[in-house]
MDTraj code that builds the backbone (N, CA, C; nanometers):
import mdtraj as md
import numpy as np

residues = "UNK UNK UNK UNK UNK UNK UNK UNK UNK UNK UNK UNK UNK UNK UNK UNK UNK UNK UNK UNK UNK UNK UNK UNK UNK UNK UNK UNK UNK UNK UNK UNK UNK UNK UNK UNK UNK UNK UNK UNK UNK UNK UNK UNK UNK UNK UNK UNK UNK UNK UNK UNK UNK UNK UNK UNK UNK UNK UNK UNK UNK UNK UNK UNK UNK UNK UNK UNK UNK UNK UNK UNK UNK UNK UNK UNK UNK UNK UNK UNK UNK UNK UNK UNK UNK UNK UNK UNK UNK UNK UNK UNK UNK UNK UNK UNK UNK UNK UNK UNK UNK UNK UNK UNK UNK UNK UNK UNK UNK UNK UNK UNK UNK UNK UNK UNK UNK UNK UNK".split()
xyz = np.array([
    [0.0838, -0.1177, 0.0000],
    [0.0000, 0.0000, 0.0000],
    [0.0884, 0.1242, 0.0000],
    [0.0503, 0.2051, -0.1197],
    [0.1519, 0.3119, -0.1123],
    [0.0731, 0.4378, -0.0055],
    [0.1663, 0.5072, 0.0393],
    [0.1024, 0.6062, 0.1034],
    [0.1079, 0.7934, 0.0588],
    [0.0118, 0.8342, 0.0501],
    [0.0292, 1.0136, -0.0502],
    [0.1198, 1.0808, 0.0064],
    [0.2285, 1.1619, -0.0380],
    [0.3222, 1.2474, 0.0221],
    [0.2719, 1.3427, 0.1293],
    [0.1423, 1.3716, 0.0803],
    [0.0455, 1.4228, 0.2159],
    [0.0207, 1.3805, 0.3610],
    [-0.0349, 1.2701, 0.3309],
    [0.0102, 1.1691, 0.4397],
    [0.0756, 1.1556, 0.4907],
    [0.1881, 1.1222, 0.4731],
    [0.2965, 1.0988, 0.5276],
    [0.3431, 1.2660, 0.5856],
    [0.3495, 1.3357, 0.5386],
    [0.3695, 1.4839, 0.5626],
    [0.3096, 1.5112, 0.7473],
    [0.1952, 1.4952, 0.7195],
    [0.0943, 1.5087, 0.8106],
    [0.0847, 1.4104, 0.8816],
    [0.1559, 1.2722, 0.8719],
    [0.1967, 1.2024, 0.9968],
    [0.3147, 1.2579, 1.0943],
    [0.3958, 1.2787, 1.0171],
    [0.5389, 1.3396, 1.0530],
    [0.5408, 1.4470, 1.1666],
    [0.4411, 1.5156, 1.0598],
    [0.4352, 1.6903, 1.1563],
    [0.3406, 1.6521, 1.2848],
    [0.2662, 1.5261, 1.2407],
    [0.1417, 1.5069, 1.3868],
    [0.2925, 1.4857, 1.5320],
    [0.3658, 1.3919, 1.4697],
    [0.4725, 1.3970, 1.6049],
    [0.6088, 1.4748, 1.6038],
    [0.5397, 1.6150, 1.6033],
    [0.6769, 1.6814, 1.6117],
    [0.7542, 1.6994, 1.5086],
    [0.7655, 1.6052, 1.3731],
    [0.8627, 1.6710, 1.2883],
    [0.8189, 1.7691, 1.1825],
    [0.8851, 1.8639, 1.1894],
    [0.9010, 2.0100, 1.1543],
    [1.0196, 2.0321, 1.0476],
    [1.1143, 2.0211, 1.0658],
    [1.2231, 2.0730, 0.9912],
    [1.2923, 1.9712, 0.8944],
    [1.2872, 2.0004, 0.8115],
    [1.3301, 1.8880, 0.7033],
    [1.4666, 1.9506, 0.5754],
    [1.5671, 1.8932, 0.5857],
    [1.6955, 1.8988, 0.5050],
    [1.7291, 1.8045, 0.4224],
    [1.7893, 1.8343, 0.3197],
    [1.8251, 1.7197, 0.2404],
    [1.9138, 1.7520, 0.0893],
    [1.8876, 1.6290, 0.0178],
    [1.9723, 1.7128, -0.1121],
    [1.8364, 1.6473, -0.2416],
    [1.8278, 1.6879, -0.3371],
    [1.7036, 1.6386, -0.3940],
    [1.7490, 1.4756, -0.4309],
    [1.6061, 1.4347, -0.4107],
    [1.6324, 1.3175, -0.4287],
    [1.4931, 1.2443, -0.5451],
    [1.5165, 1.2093, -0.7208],
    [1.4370, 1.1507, -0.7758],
    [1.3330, 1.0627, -0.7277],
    [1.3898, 0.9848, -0.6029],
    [1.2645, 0.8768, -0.5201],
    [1.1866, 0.9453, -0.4404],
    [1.2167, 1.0871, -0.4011],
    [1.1643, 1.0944, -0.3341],
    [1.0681, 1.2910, -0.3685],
    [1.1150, 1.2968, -0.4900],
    [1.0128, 1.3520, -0.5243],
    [0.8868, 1.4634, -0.5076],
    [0.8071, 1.3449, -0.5016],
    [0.6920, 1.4175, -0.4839],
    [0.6767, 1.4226, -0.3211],
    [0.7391, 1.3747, -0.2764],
    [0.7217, 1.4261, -0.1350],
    [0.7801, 1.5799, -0.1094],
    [0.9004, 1.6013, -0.1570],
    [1.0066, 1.6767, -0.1418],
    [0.8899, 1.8155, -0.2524],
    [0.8000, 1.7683, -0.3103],
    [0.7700, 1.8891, -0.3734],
    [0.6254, 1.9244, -0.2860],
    [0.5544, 1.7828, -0.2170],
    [0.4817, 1.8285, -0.1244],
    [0.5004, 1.9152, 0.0113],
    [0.6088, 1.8826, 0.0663],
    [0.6575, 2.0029, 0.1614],
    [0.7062, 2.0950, 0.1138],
    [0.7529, 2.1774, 0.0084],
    [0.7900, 2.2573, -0.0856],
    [0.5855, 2.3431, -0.1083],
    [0.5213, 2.2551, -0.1085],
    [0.3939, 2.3389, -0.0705],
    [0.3201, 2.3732, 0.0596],
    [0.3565, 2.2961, 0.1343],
    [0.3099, 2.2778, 0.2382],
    [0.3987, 2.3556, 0.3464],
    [0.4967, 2.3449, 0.3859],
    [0.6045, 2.3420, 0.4699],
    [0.6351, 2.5060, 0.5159],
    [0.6256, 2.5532, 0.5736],
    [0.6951, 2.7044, 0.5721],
    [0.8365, 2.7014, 0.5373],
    [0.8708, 2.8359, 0.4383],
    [1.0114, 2.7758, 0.3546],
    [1.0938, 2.8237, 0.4335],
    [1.1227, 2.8414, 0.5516],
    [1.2192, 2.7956, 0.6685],
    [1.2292, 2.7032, 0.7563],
    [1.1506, 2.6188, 0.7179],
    [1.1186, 2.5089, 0.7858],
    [1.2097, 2.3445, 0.7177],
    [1.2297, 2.4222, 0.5564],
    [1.2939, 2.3094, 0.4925],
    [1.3982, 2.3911, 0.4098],
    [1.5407, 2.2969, 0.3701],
    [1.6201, 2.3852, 0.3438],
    [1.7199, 2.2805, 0.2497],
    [1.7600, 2.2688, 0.1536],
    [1.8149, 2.2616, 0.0105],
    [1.9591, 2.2232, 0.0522],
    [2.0374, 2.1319, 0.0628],
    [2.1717, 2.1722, 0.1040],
    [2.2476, 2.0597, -0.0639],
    [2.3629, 2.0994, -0.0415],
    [2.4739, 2.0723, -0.1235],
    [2.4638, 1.8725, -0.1517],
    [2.4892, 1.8575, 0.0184],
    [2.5548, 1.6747, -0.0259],
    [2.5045, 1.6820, 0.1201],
    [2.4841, 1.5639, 0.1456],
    [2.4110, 1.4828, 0.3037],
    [2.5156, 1.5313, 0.4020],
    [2.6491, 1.5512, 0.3958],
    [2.6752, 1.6061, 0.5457],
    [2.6704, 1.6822, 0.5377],
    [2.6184, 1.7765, 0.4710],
    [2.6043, 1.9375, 0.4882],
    [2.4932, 1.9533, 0.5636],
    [2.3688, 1.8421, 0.4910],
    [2.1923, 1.7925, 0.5830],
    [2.2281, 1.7501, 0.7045],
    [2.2895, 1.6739, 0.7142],
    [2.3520, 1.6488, 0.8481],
    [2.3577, 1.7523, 0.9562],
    [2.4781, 1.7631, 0.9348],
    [2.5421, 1.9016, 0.9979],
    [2.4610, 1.9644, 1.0580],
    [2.3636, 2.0415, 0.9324],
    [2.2892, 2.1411, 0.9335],
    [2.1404, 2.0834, 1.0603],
    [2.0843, 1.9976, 1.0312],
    [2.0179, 1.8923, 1.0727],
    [2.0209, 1.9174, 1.2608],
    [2.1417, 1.8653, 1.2687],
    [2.1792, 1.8549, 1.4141],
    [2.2441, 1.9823, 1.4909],
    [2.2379, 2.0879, 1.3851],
    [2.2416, 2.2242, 1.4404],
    [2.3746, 2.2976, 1.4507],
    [2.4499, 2.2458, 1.3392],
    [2.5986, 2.3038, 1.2766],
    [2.5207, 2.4365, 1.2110],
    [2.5863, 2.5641, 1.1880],
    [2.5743, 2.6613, 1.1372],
    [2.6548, 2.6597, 1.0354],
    [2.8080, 2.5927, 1.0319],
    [2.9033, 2.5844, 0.9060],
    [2.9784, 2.4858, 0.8941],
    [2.9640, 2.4035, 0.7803],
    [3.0302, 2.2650, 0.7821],
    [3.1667, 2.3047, 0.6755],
    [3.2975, 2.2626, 0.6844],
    [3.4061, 2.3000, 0.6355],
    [3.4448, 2.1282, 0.6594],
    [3.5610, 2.1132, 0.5020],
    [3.6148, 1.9691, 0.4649],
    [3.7520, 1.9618, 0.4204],
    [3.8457, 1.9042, 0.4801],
    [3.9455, 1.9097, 0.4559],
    [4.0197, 1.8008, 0.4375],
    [4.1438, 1.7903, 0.3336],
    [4.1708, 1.6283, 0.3106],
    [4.3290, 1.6530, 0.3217],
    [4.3926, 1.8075, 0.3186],
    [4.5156, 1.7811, 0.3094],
    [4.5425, 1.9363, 0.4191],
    [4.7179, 1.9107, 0.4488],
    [4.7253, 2.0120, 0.5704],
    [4.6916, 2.1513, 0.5055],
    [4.6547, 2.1970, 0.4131],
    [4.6517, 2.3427, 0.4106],
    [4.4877, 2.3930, 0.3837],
    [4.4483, 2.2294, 0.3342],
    [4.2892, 2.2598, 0.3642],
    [4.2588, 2.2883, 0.5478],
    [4.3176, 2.1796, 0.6116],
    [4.3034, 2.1834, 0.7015],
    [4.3733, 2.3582, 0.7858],
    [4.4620, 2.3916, 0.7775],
    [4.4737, 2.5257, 0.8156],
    [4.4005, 2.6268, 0.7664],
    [4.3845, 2.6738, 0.6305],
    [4.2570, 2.7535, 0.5679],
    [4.0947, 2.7188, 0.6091],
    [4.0648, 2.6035, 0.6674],
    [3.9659, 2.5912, 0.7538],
    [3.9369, 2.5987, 0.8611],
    [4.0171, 2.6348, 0.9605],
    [4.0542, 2.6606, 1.1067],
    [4.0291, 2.8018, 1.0567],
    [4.0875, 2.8619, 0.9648],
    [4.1298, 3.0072, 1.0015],
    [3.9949, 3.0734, 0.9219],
    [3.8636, 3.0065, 0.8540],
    [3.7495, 3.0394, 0.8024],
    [3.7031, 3.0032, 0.9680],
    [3.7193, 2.9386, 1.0510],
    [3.6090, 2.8944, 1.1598],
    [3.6710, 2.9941, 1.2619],
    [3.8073, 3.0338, 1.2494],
    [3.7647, 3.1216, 1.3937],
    [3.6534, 3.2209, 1.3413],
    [3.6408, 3.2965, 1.2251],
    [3.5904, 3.3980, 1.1884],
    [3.4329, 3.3904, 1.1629],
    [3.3855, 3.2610, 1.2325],
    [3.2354, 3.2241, 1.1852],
    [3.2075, 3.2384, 1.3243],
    [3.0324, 3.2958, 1.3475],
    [2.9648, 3.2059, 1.4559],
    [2.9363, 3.0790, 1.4558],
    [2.9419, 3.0122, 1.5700],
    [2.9130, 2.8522, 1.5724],
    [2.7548, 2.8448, 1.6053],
    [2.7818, 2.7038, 1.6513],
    [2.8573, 2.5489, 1.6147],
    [2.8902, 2.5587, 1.4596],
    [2.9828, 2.4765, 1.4652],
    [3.1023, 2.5179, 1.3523],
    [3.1622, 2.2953, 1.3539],
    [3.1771, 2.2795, 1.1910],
    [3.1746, 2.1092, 1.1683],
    [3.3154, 2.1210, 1.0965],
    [3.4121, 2.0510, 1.1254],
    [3.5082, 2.0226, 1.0031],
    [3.5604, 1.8894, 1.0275],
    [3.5000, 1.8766, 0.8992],
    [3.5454, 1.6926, 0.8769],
    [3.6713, 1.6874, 0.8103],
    [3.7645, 1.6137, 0.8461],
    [3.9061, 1.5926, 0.8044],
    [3.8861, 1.4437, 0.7173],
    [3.9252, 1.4474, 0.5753],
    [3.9408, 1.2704, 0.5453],
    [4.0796, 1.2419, 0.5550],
    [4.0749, 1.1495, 0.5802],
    [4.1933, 1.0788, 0.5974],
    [4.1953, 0.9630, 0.5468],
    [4.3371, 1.0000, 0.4994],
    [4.3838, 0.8554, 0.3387],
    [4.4051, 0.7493, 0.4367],
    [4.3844, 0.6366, 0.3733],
    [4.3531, 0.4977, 0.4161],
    [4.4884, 0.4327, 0.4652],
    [4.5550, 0.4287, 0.5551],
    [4.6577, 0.3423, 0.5401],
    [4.7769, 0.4793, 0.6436],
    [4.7098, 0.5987, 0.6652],
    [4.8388, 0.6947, 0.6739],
    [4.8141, 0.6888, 0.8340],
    [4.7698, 0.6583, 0.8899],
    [4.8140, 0.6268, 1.0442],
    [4.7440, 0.4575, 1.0528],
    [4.9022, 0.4034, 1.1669],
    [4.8537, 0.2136, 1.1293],
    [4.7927, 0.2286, 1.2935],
    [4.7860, 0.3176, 1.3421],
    [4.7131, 0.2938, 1.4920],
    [4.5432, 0.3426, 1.5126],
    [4.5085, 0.3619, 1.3934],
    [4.4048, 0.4533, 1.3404],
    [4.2772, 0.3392, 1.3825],
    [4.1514, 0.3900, 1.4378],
    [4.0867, 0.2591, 1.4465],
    [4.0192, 0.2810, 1.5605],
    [4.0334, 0.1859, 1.7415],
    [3.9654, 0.1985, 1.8165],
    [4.0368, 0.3245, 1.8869],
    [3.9777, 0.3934, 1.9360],
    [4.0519, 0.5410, 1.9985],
    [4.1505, 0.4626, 2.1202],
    [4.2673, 0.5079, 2.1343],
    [4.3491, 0.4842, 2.2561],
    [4.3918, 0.5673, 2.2796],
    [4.4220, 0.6985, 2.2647],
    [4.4683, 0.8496, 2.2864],
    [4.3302, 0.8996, 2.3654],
    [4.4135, 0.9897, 2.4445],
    [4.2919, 1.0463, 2.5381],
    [4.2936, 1.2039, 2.4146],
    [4.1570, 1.2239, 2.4659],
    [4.0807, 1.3784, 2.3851],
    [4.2503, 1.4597, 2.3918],
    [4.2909, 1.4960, 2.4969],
    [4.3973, 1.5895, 2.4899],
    [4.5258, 1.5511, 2.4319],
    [4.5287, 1.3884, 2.4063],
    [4.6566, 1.3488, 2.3495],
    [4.6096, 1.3566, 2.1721],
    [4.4785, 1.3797, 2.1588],
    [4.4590, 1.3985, 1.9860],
    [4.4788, 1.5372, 1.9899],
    [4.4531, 1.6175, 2.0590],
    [4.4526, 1.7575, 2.0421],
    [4.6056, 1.8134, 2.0305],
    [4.7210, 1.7310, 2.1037],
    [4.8257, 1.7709, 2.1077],
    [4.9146, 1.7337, 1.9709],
    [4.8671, 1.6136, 1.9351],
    [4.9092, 1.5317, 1.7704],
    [4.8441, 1.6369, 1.6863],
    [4.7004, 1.6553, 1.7186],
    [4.6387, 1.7026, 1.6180],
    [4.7509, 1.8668, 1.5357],
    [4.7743, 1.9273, 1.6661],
    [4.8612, 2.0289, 1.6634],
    [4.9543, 1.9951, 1.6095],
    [5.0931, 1.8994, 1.6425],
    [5.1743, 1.9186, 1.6257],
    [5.1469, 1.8612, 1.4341],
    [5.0771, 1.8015, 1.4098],
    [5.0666, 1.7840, 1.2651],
    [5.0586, 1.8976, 1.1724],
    [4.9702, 2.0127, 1.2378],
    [4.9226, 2.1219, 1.1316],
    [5.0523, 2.2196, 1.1297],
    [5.1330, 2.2158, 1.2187],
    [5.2518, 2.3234, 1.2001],
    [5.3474, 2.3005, 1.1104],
])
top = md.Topology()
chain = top.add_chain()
for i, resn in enumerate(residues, 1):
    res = top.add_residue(resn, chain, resSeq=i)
    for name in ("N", "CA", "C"):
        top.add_atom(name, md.element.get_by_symbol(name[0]), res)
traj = md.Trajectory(xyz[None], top)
């Protein structure tokens, strides 16, 4: 049994959900064009790629991505200059730390690596 984007709309909002993010999605359509009528247009909001929905979602104001050290310094130095909450995801190549995995560093022993890496 399929159910109308209405429906479902108006189940959602019956418990509380309100705010809706995302990136467009062909499956999903006509839903995405039913809250697009329905929805107050601050209530739903258009983003780039899913961790940006994310981010944004769970109440990041600016998500910043970095894969190499100077992304990573040019993004520190965009976030002091932002209001927060403030997201920066670092990727990291597969294979470049072999201790990488279950955390064994305490919060302040990543913070001190984390440092001495970016200088």
């Amino acid at each position: 049994m399929k159910i109308s984007p209405s429906e479902f709309y108006n189940f959602i909002s019956s418990i509380g959900i309100d705010f809706f993010t995302g990136v467009p999605d062909s499956l999903l359509k006509e839903f995405c064009l039913c809250i697009d009528d329905v929805a107050p247009s601050n209530s739903h909001i258009i983003t780039a790629n899913e961790g940006n929905a994310i981010a944004l979602a769970i109440g990041y104001n600016n998500v910043f991505r970095a894969k190499t050290k100077d992304e990573i310094k040019n993004s520190i130095t965009e976030l002091l200059n932002c209001i927060g909450p403030d997201l920066l995801g670092i990727k990291i190549k597969p294979g470049s730390r072999v201790d990488l995995g279950r955390p064994t560093n305490s919060p302040i022993e990543n913070k001190i690596l984390f440092s001495k890496f970016i200088q």
